[in-house]
C-alpha positions in Angstrom: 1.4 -4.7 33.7 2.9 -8.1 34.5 1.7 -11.6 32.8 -0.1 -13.7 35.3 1.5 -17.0 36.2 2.5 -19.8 33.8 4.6 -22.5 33.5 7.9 -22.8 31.1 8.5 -26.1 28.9 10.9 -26.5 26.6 10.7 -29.4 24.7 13.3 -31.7 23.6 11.9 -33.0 20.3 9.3 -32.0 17.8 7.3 -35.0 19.1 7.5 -33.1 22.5 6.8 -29.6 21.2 3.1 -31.4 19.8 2.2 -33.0 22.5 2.6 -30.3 24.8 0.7 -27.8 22.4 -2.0 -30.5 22.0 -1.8 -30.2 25.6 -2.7 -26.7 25.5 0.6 -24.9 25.7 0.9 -21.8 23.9 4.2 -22.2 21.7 6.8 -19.3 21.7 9.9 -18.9 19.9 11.3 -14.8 19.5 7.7 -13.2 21.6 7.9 -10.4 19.9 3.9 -10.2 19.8 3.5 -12.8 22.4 5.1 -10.9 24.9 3.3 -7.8 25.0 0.2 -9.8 24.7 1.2 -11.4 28.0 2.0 -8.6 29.6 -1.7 -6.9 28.7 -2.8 -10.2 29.7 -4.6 -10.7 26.7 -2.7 -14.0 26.7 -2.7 -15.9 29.6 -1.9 -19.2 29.2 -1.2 -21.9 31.6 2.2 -23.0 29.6 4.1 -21.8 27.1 6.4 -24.2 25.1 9.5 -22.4 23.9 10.3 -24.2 20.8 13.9 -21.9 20.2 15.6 -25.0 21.2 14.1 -27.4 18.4 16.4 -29.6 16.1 16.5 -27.2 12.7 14.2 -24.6 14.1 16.4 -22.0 13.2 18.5 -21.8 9.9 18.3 -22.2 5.7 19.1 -25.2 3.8 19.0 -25.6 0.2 17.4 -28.3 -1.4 17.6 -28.5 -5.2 15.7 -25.4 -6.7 13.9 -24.4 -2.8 15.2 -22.7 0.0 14.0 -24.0 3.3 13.9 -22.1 6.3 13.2 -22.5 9.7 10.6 -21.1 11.6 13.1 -20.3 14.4 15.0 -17.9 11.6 15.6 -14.5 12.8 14.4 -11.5 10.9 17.8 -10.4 11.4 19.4 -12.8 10.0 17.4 -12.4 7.0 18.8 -9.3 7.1 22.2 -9.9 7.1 21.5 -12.3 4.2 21.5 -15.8 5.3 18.9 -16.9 2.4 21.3 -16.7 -1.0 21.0 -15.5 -4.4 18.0 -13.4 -5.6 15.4 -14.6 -3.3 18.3 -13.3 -1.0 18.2 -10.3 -1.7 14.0 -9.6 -1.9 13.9 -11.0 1.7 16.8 -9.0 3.4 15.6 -5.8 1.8 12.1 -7.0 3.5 13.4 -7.8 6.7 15.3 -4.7 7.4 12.1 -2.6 6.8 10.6 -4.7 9.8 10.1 -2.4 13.0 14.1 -2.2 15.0 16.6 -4.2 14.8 16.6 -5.0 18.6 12.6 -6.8 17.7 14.5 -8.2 14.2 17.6 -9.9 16.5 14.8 -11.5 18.4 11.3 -11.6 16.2 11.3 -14.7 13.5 9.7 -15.6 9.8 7.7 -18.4 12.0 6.3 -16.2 14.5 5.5 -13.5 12.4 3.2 -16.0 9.9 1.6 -18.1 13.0 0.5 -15.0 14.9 -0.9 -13.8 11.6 -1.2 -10.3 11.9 -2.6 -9.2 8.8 -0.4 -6.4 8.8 2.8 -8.6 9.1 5.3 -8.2 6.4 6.0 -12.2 5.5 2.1 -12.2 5.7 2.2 -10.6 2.4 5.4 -11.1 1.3 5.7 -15.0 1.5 2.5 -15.9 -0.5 4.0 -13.5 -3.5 7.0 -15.4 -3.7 5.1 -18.7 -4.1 6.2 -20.1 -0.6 4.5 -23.2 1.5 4.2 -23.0 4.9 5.8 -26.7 6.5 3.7 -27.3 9.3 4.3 -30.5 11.9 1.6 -32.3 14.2 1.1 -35.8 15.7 0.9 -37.2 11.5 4.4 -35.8 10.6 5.1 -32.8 8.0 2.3 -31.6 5.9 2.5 -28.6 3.5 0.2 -25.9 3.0 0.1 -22.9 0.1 1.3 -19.5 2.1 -1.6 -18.0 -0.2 -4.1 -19.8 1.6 -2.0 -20.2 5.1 -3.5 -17.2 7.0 -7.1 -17.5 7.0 -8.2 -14.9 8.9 -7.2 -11.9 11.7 -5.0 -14.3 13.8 -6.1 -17.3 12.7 -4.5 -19.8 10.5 -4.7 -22.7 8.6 -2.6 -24.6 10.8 -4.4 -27.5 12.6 -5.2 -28.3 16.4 -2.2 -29.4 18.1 0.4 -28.6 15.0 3.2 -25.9 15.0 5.3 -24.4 12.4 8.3 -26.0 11.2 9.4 -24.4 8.6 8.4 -22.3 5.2 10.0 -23.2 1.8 10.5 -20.8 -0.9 11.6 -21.7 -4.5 14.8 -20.4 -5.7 14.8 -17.1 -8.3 16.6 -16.5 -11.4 18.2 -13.3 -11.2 15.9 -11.6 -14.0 13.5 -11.9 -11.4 11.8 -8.3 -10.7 10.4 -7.3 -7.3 8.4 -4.4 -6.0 7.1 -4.2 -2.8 5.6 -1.0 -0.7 4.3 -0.6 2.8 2.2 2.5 4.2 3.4 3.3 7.6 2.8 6.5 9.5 6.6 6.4 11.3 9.5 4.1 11.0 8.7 0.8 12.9 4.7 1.2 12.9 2.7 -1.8 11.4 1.7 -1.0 7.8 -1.7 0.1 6.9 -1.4 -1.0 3.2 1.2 -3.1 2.0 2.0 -4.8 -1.7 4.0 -6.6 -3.7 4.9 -7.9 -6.7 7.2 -10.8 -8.3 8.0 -10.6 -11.8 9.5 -13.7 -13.4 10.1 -14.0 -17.3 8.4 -16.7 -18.4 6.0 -17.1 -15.8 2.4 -15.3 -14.6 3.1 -12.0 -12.5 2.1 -12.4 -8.9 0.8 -9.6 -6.3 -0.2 -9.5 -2.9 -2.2 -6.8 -1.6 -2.3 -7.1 2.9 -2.5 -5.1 5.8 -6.2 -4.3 5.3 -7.6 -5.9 8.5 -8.3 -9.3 6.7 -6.4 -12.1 5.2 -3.8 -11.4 1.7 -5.5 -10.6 -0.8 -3.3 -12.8 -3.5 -3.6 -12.0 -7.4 -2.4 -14.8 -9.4 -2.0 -13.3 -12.4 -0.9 -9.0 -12.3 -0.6 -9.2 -15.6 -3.4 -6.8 -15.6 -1.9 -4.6 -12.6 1.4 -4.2 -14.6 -0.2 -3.0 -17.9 -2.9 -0.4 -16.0 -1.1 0.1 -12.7 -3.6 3.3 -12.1 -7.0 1.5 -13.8 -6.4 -1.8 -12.3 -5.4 -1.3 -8.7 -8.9 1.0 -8.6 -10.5 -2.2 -9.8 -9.0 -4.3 -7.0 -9.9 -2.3 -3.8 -13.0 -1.6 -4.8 -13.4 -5.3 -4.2 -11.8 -5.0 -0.8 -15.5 -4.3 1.5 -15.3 -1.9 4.5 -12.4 0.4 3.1 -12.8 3.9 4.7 -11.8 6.3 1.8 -8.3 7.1 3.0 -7.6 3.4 3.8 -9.0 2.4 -0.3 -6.5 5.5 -1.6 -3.3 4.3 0.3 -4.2 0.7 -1.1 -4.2 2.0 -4.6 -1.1 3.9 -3.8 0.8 0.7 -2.5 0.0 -1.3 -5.9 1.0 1.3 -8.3 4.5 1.7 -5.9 4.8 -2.0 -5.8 4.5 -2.2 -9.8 7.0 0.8 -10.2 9.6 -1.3 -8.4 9.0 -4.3 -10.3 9.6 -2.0 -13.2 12.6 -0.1 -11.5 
């Protein structure tokens, strides 16, 4: 199928970019998801505002002890290690496993967290590495927790007429240890269970258990989960409602491979 008919904008300033979505422009960026979705037509919208063209949509500064990164950012080049240090290294080896490269040279970190599929790999990924989500409206910047940013299947904490601008993500020492395990039945698939866990000394363990059809489920404190992988990832998808019994055994499965890694 084709897209039905809409019109192209692409905004000059930020300014622009939120008054057109307030407006009711659908913003695109990579269209990695929103493409297909047009072409279904399960999106039809009457404009869509690219935003590729944005000031600092794309690209990674560093400001004192956090990374910022645009929402424009490439998977690829992620990938190819444009984030430095530690935290470097946990996102490329991320951002390879996401679907081709073709989709990574073209997909971004922004898209991928607006359009909040909840089997997204920054959906999960992001909140365990203690990220915000810089969001921009009509009132300026505001920042928002990445464990609370996606509130829902494709749905968001972002407000009416805002758009992504950016996610910052503090820096890592490199004792820092990282596990992180997806389910997927073929290379490229979206993952039907995914975790992962950051392990800094001298602060609380944090896991991220996603791709279960909901929002990430966030766990503040794995000191638990790393003492009793097999006991204690039981204990958590039990309290994840609706699992069928195949989908509650790959979810134990990802937190006990997620802890091994930490521990590898």
């Amino acid at each position: 199928m084709k897209p039905s008919r809409f019109s192209y904008k692409r905004p000059a300033s930020w300014d622009d970019a939120v008054k057109l979505v307030l407006a009711g422009a659908r913003p695109g960026a990579g269209t990695q998801s929103l493409g297909p979705m047009l072409n279904l037509r399960l999106a039809r919208p009457d404009t869509i505002a690219d935003l590729r063209h944005l000031p600092d949509y794309a690209g990674v500064s560093v400001r004192g002890d956090t990374v910022r990164i645009g929402a424009g950012t490439t998977h690829a080049a992620l990938e190819d290690g444009v984030v430095p240090g530690r935290l470097g290294q946990i996102m490329a080896s991320v951002a390879r496993r996401i679907a081709y490269r073709p989709v990574r040279t073209r997909g971004t970190i922004g898209g991928s967290l607006a359009h909040a599929d909840p089997a997204a790999d920054w959906v999960a990924v992001l909140p365990a590495l203690g990220g915000v989500a810089v969001a921009f409206g009509a009132a300026g910047e505001r920042r928002l927790p990445l464990a609370n940013f996606v509130t829902g299947i494709f749905e968001t904490a972002l407000a009416p007429g805002e758009v992504l601008r950016a996610v910052e993500v503090p820096m890592l020492r490199d004792a820092a240890r990282w596990g992180h395990w997806k389910f997927c039945r073929k290379i490229g698939e979206f993952s039907k269970a995914t975790a992962c866990l950051l392990d800094v000394p001298g602060a609380r363990p944090r896991a991220v258990l996603a791709a279960l059809d909901g929002p990430p489920m966030v766990i503040d404190d794995a000191a638990a989960l790393l003492a009793d992988p097999t006991g204690e990832a039981r204990r958590i998808v039990a309290g994840c409602p609706g699992l069928s019994p195949w989908r509650q055994a790959i979810a134990e499965a990802a937190l006990r491979h997620a802890v091994q890694g930490a521990r590898a």
